[in-house]
N, C-alpha and C positions, 0 to 999 in steps of 0.2 A: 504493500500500500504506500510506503512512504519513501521507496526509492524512484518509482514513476514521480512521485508529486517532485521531487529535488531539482530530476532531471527537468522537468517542463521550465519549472523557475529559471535552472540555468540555463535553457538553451533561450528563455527571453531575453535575457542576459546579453546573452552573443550573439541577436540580430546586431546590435550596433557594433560588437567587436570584429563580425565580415564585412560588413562595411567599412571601416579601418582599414583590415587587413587588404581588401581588393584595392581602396581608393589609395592606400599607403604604396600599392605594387605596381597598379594601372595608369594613375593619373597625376603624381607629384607631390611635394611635398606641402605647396600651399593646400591640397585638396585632403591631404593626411591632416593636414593641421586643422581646418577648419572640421570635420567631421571628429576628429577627436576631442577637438574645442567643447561636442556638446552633450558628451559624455557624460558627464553630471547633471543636465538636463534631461536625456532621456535615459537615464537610470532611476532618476527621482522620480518624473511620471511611471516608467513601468514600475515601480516596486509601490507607490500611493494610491494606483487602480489594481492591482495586485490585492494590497491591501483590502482595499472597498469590497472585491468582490469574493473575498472572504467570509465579507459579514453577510454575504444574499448568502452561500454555501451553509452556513450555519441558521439560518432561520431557514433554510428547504429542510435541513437535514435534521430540526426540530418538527418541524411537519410530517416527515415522513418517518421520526421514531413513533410520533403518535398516533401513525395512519389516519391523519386528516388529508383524504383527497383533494377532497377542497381549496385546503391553504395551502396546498402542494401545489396545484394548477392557479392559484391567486397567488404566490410569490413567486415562481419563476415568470408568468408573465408578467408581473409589475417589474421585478427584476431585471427582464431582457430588454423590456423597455427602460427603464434606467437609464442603462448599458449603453442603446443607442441615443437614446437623451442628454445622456452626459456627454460621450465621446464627440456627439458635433457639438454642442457647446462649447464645449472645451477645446474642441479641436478646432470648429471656427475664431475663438477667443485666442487660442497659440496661434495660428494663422498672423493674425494682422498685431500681436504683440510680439511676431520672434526676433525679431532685429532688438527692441526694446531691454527682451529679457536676456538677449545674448550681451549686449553693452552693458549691462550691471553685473550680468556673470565677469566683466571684465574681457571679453573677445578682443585677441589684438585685432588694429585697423586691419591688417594685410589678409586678415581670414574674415573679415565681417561676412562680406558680401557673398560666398563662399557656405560659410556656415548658417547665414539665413534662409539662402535657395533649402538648405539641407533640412533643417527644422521644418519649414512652412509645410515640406512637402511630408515629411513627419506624421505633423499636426494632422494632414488629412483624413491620414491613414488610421486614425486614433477612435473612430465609429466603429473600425471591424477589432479595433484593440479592445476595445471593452467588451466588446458581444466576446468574442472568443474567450475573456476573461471568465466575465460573468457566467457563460457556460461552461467551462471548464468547472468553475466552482461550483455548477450545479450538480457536475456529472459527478466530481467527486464525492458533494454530498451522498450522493445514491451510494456510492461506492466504487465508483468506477474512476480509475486513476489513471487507467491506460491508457483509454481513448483522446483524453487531451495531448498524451503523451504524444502517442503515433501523429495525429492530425498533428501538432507543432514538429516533429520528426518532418513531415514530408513539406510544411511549408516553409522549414528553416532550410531544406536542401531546395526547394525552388527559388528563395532570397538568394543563396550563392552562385547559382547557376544563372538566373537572372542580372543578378551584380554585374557578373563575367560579361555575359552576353551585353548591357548598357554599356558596361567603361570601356572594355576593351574591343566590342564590334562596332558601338554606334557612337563612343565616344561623347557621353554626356555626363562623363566625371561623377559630380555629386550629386548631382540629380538623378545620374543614373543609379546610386545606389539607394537613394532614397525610394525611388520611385518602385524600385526590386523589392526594397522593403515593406509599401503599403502594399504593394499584391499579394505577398504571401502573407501577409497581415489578413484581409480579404478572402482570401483563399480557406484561413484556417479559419476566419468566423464563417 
C-alpha cells in the first residue's frame, strides 16, 4: 500500500527534474537556468495541492468505512469539482501573476523572460493537476494505490518523450518542455 503511494509522490517530483534534465542537454544554459529558476515554485504548488487532496481522500474514505453511498457519490463529486475549480482558478491567477511571483522569488534578469514563458505555460496545465490529484486520492481512499501509480508511470514516460521530441525536433526550448509537461498532466487526469 504505501510503496505505490511514495513512488507516485516522487515521480510528481520529477516532472520538473526532466524538464531540467532535457532543457539542461537540448537547449543551453540560459534555458537550464530559467526552468530551474522555478523549482521552488512548482514544488510548492505540487506538494500544497498534494496536500489539499489528501483531505477529499480522507472524508471519501470516512464514507466508505461507514458504507454511506450516499456521501461517497456526494464527496467525490463535490471533490472533482473542486479539483477542477481550483486548478483554473489558480491556474488562470498563476497565468497572469508569473513574471510577478518569479521577480520576488528573486529570478535573475537574464532568465526572467525564459522562466515566465515556463510557468504561465505551467499554470495551465494545473486543471488536469488537481483532477488527477484529487483522484488519485480518491482511489487510494478505496484502496487502491496502484492505479494512480501506473497512470503517473505512463504519463511521466510520455512528458520525457515529449520533452525530447519539442526541444530537440521542433526546437521550442522551454516551452517545449512545459508544454510536454501539461499533456501528460492531461493525459493522467
Amino acid at each position: 500500500f504505501t510503496v505505490p503511494l511514495f513512488l507516485t509522490a516522487a515521480l510528481q517530483l520529477l516532472y520538473n527534474a526532466a524538464d531540467v534534465i532535457v532543457v539542461g542537454k537540448f537547449a543551453g544554459d540560459t534555458s537550464l537556468a530559467a526552468v530551474g529558476s522555478t523549482s521552488a515554485l512548482i514544488n510548492l504548488i505540487v506538494n500544497l495541492f498534494m496536500g489539499m487532496s489528501v483531505g477529499a481522500g480522507v472524508i471519501v474514505s470516512q464514507a466508505i468505512g461507514a458504507k454511506n453511498k450516499e456521501r461517497i457519490e456526494k464527496t467525490v463529486h463535490t471533490s472533482m469539482l473542486l479539483s477542477l475549480f481550483l486548478g483554473i482558478g489558480v491556474g488562470l491567477l498563476g497565468f497572469f501573476i508569473s513574471k510577478q511571483i518569479l521577480v520576488l522569488m528573486g529570478t535573475p534578469e537574464d532568465v526572467i523572460y525564459k522562466a515566465t514563458v515556463y510557468v504561465k505555460i505551467y499554470f495551465l496545465g494545473l486543471p488536469a493537476f488537481m483532477v488527477y490529484n484529487f483522484g488519485a486520492s480518491i482511489l487510494r481512499a478505496a484502496g487502491d494505490t496502484k492505479r494512480p501509480l501506473y497512470i503517473l508511470t505512463v504519463a511521466g514516460m510520455i512528458n520525457v518523450v515529449f520533452n525530447i521530441i519539442f526541444v530537440v525536433c521542433f526546437k521550442l526550448d522551454v516551452a517545449g518542455v512545459a508544454i510536454a509537461t501539461i499533456i501528460s498532466q492531461y493525459i493522467s487526469a
